[in-house]
N, C-alpha and C positions, 0 to 999 in steps of 0.2 A: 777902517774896520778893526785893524788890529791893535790901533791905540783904545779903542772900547772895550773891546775884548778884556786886556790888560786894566784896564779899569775897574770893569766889572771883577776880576778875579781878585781886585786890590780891595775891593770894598767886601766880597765875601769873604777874603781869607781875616781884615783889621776887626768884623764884624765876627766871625770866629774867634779870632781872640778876645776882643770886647768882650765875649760873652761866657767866655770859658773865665773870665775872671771873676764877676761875681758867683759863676759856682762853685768853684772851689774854697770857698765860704762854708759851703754846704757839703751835708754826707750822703744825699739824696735831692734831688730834684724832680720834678716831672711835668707834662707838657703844660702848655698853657690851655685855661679853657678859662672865657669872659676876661681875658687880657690878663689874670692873673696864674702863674705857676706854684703848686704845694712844692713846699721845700721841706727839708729835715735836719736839723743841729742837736747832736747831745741826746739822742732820744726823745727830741720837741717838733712839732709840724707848726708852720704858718705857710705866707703868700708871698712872695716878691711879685714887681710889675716888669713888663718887658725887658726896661731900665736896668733889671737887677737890685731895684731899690724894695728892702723889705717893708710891706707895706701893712700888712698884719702878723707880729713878732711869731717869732717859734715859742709858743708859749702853751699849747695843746699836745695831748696824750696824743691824741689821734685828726686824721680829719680828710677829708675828700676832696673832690674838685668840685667846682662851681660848677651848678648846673641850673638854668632859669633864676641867674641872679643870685643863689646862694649857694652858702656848702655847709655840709656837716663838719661839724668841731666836737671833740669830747676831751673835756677837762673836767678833772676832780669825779673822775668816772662816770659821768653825765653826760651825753650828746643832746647837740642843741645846734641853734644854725645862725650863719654870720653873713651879712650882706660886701659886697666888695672894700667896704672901709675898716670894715673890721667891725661894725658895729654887732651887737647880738639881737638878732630878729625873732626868734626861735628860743626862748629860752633852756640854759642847758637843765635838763629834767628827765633827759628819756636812756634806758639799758642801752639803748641799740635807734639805731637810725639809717637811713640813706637817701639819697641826692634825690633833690625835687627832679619831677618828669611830669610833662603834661600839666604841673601847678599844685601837681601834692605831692607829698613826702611821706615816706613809711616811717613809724615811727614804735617802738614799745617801751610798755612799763607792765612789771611787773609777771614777763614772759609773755604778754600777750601784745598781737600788733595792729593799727591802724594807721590811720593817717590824718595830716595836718596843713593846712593849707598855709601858703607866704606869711599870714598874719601869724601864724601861730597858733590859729583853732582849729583845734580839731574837726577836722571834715567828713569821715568817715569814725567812727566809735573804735576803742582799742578791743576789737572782742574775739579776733582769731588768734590761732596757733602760730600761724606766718603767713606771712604777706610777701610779696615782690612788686617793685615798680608799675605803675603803670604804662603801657604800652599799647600804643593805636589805640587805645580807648576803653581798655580794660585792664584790670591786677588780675592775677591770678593768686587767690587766697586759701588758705587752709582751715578748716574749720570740722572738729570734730576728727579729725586725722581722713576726711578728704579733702581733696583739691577742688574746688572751684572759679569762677573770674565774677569778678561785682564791674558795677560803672562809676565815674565817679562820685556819684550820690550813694553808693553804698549797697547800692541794689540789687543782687545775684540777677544773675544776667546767662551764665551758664551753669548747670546745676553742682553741686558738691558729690560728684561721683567717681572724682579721678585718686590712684593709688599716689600721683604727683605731675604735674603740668609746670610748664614753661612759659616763658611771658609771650606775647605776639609778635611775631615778625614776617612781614609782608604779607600781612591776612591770614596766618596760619601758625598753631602753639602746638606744640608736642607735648602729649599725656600719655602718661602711663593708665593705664585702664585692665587691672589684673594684674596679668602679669606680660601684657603685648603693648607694645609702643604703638600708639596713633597718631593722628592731624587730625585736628579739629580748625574749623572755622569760625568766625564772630557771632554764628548761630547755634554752636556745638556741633555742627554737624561731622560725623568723624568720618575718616578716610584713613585706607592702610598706606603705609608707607614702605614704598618701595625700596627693596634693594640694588 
């Protein structure tokens, strides 16, 4: 038992070092998500793989974590989105963007935001004020400086009456409505929230 033991601690402790060596390569790192980790060199973000082998260069202003197979990237002050090889799926086009959820992605031009699906067409039209992820099966949007949530076809689904709203979580998003914090449900239906 004790020869395992001793084993085990010899393969986490060579495996700690193994891996503290390709970071120190880097001036930031972070965790992995789709087998690849965002790294940082010099004021540049790419990917390295488990390995520590950099697999799409530090070559981006900015950039995210994979989420549903891809990530945000923003070079030449563009965000656009890149599949695990580094290929550009998403062309870079958009102010502002973030991580596919559910299979779309928020995206804007122009100050105004929508969304786009894996191929890179637009799924939802770019026509609000802001958007947030989708979550359990709705965004929470803004439109005309209220909050609202669409489906993913674009559809209001809870009406645009919140002074600002939170994405879903666990069947329930919190809106401001006035000046009092609510719980709403996938129906709107609202509830006070307890202290």
């Amino acid at each position: 038992m004790k020869y395992y033991l001793l084993m085990a601690v010899m393969l986490l402790t060579s495996a700690a070092v193994w891996c503290q060596d390709w970071i120190k390569q880097y001036d930031n790192y972070d965790d992995f998500a789709n087998g690849l980790a965002l790294v940082s060199k010099a004021g540049k973000k790419g990917f390295v793989n488990k390995k520590g082998e950099l697999v799409i260069p530090c070559v981006y202003e900015d950039a995210m974590h994979f989420n549903d197979g891809l990530a945000p990237v923003k070079k030449g002050g563009k965000w656009g989105f890149l599949d695990s090889t580094g290929k550009e799926v998403v062309a870079l086009q958009y102010e502002d963007a973030n991580t596919f959820s559910e299979g779309l992605a928020m995206v804007s031009k122009n100050g105004r935001y929508g969304y786009v699906d894996k191929t890179g067409q637009l799924a939802i039209p770019i026509a609000f004020d802001n958007a947030f992820c989708f979550s359990e099966g709705l965004a929470a949007v803004n439109k005309g400086g209220l909050w609202g949530f669409i489906d993913p076809g674009g559809k209001s689904v809870i009406p645009f009456k919140f002074n600002y709203a939170t994405s879903f979580y666990q069947g329930a998003a919190k809106v401001l409505k006035g000046t009092k914090w609510l719980y709403i449900d996938k129906n709107g239906k609202e509830s006070q929230i307890e202290n």
